[in-house]
mmCIF file of the C-alpha atoms, coordinates in Angstrom:
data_MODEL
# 
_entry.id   MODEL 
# 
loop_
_atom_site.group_PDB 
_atom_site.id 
_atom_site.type_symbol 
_atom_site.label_atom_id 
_atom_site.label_alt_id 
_atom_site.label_comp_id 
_atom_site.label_asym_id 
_atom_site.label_entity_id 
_atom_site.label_seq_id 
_atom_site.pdbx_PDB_ins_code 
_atom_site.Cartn_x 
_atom_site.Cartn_y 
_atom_site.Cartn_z 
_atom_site.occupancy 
_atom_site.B_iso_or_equiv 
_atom_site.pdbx_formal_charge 
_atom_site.auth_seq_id 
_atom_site.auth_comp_id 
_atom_site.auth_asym_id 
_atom_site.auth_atom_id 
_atom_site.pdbx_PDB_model_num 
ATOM 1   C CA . UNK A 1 1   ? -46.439 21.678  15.178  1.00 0.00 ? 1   UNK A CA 1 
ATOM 2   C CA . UNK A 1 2   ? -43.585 19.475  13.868  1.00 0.00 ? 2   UNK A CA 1 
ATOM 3   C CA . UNK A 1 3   ? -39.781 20.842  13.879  1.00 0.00 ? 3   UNK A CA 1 
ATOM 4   C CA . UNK A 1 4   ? -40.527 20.681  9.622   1.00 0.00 ? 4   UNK A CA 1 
ATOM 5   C CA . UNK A 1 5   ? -43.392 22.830  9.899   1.00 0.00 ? 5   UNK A CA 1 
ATOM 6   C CA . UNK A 1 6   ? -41.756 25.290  12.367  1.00 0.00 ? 6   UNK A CA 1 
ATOM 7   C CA . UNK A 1 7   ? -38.672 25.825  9.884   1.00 0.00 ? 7   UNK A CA 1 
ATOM 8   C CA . UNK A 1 8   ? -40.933 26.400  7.053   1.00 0.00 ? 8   UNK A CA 1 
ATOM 9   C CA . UNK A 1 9   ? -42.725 28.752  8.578   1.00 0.00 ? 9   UNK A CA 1 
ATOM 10  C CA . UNK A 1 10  ? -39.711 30.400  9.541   1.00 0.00 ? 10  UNK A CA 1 
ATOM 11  C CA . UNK A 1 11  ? -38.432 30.236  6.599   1.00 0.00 ? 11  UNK A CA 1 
ATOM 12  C CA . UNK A 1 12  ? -41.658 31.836  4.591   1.00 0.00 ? 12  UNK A CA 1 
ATOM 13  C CA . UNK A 1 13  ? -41.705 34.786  7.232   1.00 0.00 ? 13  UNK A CA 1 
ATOM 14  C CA . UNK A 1 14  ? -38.129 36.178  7.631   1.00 0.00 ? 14  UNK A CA 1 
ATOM 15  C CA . UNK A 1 15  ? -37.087 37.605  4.721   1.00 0.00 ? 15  UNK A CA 1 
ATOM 16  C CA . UNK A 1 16  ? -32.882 37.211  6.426   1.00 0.00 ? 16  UNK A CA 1 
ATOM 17  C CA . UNK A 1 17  ? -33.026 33.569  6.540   1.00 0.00 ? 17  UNK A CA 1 
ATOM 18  C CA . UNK A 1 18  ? -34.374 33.608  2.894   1.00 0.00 ? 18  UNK A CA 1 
ATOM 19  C CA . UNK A 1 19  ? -31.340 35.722  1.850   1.00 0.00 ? 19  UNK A CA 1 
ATOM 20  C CA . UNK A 1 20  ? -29.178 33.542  3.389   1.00 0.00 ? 20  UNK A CA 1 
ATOM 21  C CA . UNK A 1 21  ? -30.364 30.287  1.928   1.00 0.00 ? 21  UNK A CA 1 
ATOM 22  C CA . UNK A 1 22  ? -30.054 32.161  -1.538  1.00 0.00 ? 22  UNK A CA 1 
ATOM 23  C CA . UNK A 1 23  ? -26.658 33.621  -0.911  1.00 0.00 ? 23  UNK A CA 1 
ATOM 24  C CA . UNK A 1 24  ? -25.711 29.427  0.843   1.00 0.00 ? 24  UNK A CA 1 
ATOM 25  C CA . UNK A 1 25  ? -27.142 29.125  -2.937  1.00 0.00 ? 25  UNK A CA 1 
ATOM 26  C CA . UNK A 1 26  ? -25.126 30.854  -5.233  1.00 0.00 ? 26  UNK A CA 1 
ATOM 27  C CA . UNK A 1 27  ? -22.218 30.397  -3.810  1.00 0.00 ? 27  UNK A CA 1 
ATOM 28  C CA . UNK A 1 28  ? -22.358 26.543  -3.762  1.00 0.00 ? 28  UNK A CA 1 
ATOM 29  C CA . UNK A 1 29  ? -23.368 26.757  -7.725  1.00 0.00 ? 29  UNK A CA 1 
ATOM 30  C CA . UNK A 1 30  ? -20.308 28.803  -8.123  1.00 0.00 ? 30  UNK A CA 1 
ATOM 31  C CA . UNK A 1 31  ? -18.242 25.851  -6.065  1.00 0.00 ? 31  UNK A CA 1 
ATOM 32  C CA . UNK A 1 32  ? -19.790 23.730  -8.360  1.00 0.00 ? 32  UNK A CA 1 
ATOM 33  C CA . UNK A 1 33  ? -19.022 25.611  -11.578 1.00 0.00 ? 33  UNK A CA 1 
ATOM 34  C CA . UNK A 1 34  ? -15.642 26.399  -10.692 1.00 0.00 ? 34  UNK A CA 1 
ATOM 35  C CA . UNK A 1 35  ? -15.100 22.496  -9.541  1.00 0.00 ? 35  UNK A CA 1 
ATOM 36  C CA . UNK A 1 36  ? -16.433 21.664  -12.898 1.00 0.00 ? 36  UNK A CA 1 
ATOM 37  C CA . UNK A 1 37  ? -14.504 23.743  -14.972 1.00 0.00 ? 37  UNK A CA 1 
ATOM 38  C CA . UNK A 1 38  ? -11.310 22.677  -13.030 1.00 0.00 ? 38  UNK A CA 1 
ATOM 39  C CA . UNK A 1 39  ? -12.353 19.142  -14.249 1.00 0.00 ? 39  UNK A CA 1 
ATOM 40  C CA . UNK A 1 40  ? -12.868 20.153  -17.504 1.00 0.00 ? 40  UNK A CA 1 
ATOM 41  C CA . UNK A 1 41  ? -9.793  21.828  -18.263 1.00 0.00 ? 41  UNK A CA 1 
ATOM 42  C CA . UNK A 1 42  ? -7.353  18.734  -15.875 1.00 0.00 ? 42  UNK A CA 1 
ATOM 43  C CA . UNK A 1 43  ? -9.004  16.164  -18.596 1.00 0.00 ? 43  UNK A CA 1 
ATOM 44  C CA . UNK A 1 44  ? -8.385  18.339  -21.699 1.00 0.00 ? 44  UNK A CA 1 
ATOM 45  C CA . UNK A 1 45  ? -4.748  18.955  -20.329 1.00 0.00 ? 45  UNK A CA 1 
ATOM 46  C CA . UNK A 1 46  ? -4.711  15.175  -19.609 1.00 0.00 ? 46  UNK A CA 1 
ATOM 47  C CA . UNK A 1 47  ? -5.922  14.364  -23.200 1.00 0.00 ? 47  UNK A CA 1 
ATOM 48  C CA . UNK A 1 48  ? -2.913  16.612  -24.758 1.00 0.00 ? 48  UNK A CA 1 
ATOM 49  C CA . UNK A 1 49  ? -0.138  15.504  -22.829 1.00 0.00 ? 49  UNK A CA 1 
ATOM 50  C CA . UNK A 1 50  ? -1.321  11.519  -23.400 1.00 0.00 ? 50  UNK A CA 1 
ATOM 51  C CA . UNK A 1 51  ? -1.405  12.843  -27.648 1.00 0.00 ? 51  UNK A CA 1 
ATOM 52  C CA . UNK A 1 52  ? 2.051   14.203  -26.858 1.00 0.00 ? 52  UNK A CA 1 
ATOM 53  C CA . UNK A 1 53  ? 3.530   11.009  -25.418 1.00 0.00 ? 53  UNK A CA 1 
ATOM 54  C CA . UNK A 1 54  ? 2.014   9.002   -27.923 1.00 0.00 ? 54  UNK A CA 1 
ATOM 55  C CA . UNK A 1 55  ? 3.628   10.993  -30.464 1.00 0.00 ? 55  UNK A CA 1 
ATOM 56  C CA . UNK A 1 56  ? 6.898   10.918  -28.551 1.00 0.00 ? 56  UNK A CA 1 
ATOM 57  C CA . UNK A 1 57  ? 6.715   6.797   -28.416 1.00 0.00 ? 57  UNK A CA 1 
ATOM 58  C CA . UNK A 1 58  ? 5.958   6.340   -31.960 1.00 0.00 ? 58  UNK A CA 1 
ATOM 59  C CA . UNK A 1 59  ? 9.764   8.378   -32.992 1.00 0.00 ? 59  UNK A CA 1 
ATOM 60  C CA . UNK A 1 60  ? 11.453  6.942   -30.155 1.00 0.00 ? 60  UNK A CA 1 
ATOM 61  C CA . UNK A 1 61  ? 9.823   3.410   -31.597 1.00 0.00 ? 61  UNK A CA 1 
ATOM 62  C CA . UNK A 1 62  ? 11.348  4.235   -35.025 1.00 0.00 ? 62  UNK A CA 1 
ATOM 63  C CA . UNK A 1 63  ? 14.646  5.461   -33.531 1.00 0.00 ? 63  UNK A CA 1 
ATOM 64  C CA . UNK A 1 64  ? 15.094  1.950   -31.567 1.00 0.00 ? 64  UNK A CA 1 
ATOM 65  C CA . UNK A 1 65  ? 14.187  -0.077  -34.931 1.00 0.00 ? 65  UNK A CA 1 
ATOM 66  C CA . UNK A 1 66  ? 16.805  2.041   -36.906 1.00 0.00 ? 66  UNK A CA 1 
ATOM 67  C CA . UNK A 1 67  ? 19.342  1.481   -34.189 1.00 0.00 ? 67  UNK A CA 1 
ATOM 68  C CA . UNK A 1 68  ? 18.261  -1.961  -34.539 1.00 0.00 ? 68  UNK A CA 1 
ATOM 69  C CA . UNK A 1 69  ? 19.312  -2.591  -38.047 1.00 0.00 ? 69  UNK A CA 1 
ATOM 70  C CA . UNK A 1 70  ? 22.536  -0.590  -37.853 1.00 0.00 ? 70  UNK A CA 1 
ATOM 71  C CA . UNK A 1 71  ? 23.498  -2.974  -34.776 1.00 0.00 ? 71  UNK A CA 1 
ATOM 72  C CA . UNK A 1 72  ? 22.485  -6.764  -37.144 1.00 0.00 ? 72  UNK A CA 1 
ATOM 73  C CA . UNK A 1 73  ? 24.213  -4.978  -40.369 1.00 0.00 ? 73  UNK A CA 1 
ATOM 74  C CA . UNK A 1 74  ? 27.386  -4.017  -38.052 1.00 0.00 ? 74  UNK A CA 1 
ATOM 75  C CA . UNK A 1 75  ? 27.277  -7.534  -36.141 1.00 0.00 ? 75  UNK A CA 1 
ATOM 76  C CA . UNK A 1 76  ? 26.941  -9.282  -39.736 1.00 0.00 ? 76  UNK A CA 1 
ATOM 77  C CA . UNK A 1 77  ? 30.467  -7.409  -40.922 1.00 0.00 ? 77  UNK A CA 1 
ATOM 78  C CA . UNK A 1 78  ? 32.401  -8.306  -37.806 1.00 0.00 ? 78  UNK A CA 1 
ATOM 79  C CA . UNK A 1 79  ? 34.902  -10.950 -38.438 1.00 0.00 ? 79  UNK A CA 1 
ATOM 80  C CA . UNK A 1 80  ? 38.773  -11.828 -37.141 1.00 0.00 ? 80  UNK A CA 1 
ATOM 81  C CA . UNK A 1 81  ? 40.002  -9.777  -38.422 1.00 0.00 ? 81  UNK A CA 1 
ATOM 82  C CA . UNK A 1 82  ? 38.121  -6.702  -38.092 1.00 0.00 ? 82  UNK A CA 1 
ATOM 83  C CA . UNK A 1 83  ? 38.746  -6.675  -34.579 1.00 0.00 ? 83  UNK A CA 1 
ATOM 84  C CA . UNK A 1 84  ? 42.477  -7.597  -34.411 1.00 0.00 ? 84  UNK A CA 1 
ATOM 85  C CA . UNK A 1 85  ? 42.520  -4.457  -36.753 1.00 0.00 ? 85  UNK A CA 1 
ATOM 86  C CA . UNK A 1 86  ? 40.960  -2.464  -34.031 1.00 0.00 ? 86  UNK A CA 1 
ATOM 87  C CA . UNK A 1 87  ? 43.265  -4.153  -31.112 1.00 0.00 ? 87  UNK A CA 1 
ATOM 88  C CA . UNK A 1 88  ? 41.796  -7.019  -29.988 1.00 0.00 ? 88  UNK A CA 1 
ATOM 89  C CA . UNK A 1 89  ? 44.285  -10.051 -28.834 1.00 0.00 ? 89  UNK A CA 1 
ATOM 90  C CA . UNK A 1 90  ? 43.906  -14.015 -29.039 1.00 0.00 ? 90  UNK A CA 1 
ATOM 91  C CA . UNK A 1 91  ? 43.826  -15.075 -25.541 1.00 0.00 ? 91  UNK A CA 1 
ATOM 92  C CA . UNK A 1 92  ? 45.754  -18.233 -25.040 1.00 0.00 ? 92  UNK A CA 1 
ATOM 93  C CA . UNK A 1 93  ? 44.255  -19.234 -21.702 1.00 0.00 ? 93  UNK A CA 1 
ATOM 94  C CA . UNK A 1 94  ? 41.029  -18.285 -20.634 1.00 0.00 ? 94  UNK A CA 1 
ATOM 95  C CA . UNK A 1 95  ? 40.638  -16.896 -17.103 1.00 0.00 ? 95  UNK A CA 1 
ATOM 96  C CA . UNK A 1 96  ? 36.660  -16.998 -16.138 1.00 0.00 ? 96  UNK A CA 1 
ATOM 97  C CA . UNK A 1 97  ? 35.357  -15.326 -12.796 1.00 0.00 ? 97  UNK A CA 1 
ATOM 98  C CA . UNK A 1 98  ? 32.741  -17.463 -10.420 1.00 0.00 ? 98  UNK A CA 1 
ATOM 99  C CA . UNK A 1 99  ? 31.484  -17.154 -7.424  1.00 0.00 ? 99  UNK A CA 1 
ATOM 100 C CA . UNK A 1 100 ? 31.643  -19.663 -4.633  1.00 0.00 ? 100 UNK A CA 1 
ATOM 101 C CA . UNK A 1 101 ? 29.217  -19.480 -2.239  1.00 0.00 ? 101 UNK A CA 1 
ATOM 102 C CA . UNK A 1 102 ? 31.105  -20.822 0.378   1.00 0.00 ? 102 UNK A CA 1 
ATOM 103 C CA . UNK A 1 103 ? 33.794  -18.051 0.677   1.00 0.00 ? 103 UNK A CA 1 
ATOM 104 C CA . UNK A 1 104 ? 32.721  -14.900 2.367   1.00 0.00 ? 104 UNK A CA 1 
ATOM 105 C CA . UNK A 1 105 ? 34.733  -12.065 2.972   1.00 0.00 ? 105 UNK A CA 1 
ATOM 106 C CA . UNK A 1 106 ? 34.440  -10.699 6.875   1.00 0.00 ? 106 UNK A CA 1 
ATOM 107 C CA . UNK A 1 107 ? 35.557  -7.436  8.093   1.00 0.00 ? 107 UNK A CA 1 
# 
């Protein structure tokens, strides 16, 4: 008799080993259902918060554009004298910062 046949038959006559496959049974279709319903309810949960941040990027989007057009309409009115009203100077000599490569400062 093959190894097959002998667990078969084993299987067919004791009535344990048949309530143990069908207990091994249940509770790996309850795994499963409780693995699927995890699934189910991560993608819903997934789905709403991707809604949400779509939601959130379309105001910010129209916040940015608004602070867009206050910036052009405010750079448009700028002028000399706007800004020596608000204490800016004329600078007689301009003093620029650069870097030269070939000074390096060792401690």
């Amino acid at each position: 008799m093959t190894k097959a046949k002998a667990i078969t038959n084993d299987i067919a006559q004791n009535t344990n080993t048949q309530k143990t496959i069908f207990r091994m049974l249940i509770a790996g279709s309850v795994l499963l259902f409780a693995v699927y319903i995890y699934l189910i309810g991560s993608i819903t949960f997934n789905v709403i918060a991707r809604k949400s941040l779509e939601n959130t990027i379309a105001s910010l989007t129209g916040r940015v554009n608004q602070l867009e057009l206050t910036y052009l309409s405010s750079v448009n009115s700028t002028d000399k004298s706007y800004a020596l009203a608000n204490g800016f100077v004329n600078v007689s000599q301009n003093i620029f910062a650069s870097r030269d490569i070939n000074h390096v400062a060792i401690r």
